[in-house]
N, C-alpha and C positions, 0 to 999 in steps of 0.2 A: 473660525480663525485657526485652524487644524494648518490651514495651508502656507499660513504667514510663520506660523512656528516651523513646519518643514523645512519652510525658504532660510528661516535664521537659521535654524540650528546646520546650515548647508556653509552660511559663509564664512571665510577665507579669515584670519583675524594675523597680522604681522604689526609686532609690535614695534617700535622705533623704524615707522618707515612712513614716508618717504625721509624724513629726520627724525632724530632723538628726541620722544616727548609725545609721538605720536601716534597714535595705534591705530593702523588703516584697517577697514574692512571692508573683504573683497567678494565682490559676487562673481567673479569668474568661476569659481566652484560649480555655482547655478547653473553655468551655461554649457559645463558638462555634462550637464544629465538633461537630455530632449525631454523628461517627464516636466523634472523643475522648471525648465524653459517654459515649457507650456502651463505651467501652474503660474509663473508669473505675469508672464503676460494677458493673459489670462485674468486675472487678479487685475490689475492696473486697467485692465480695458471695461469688466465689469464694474469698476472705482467710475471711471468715467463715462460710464454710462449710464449707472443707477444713481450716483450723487450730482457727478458735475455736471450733467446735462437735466438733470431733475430741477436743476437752482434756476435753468432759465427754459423754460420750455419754448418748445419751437426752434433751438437754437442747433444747430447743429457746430462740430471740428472742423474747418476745412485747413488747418497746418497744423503738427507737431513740430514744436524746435527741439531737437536732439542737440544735447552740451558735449564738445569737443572734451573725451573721445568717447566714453560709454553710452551717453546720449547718444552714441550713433546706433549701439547696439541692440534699444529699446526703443527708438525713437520710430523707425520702419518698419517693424513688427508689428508698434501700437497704430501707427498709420495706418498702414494695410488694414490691419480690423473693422477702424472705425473710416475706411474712405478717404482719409483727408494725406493731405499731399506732407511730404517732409521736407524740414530743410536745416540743415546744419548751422549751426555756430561755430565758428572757428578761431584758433590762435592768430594772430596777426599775419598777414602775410602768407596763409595756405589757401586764401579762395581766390582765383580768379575774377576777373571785368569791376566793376564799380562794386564798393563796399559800404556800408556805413561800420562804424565801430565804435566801444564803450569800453572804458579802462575800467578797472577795480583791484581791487585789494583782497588778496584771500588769505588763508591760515599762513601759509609759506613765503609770501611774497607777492609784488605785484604784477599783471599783466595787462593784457589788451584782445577781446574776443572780438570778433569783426562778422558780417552779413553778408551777402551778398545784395545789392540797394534793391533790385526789383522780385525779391522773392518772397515778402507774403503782400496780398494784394490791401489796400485802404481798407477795413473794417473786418476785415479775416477774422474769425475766432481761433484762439492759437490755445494752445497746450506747450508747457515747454517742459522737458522730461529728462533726468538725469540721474546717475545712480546712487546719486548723495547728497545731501547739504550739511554743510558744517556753517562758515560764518556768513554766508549767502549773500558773498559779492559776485561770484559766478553768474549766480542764477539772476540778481539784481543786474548786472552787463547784460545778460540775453532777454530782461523782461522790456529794460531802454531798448536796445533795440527793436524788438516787435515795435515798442512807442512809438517811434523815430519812424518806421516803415507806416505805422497807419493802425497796424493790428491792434486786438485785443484780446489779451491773457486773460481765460478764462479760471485756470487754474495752475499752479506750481507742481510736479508728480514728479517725486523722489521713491527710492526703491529705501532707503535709508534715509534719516533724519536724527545728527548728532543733537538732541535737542538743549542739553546744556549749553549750548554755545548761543543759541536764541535766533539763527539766521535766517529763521522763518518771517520774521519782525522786519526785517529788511525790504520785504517784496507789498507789490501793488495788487496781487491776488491772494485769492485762498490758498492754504497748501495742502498737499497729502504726502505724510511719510505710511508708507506701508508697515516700515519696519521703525521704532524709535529705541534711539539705544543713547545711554549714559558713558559709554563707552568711552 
């Protein structure tokens, strides 16, 4: 666990931000150093392939959903590795042709993440991957969607998990926070 301590002790920590009351933590840090880069990814891809494909054998990844925006920057890295195709979740109104979309509620306020409608196919095994969970309305909007499209969330993979806040409890799959902080 030499590696997940390297990876914390690397992230970003701004307190009252994005408002007052809030202390973000940032893995941008990480994405400066091509070593950590690869120590994480690395890390997430090994999670997924020695536990969450262990729970169903024979099964393989064929989508990653990467969560609008840092999902984007984890989400085709861990693709690539493991074969399986990606596909973004987005804020309302930034994907093109046919959508489906799911409202929620998150620490700040509410939104509306949106799909594109033919991008995981009926029975897909999906991974949906992001750099954080705090109250996991987020991650709960991109788990409906895969629903809505056909897929099936195999697992929740956060790089970060605020666990005091419980928004693990939210979701239809297993989760893995890499890193868990009280923070």
């Amino acid at each position: 666990m030499a590696d997940v301590q390297k990876l914390r002790d690397k992230l970003g920590r701004h307190p009252d931000f994005p408002k007052k009351g809030i202390n973000f933590l940032d893995i941008f840090p990480i994405f400066g150093d091509p070593i950590l880069t690869e120590l994480l990814i690395s890390h997430l891809v090994t999670h997924i392939v020695t536990v969450t494909l262990a729970k169903s054998p024979g099964t393989k990844i064929d989508v990653v959903v990467g969560l609008d925006a840092r999902g984007f920057l984890l989400g085709p890295l861990v693709a690539l590795r493991l074969g399986a195709g990606f596909v973004p979740v987005r804020k309302k109104g930034k994907l093109p042709g046919e959508t489906v979309h799911a409202e929620y509620v998150k620490e700040y306020g509410a939104d509306i993440f949106e799909m594109q409608a033919h991008s995981i196919a009926p029975g897909a095994n999906v991974i949906i991957i992001d750099d954080l969970i705090a109250t996991g309305g987020s991650a709960q909007a991109a788990g409906e969607l895969v629903k809505k499209l056909g897929g099936n969330t195999l697992e929740y993979i956060f790089v970060i998990g605020l666990t005091f806040l419980k928004g693990h409890e939210k979701l239809d799959a297993p989760v893995y926070c890499m890193i868990e902080s009280d923070e």
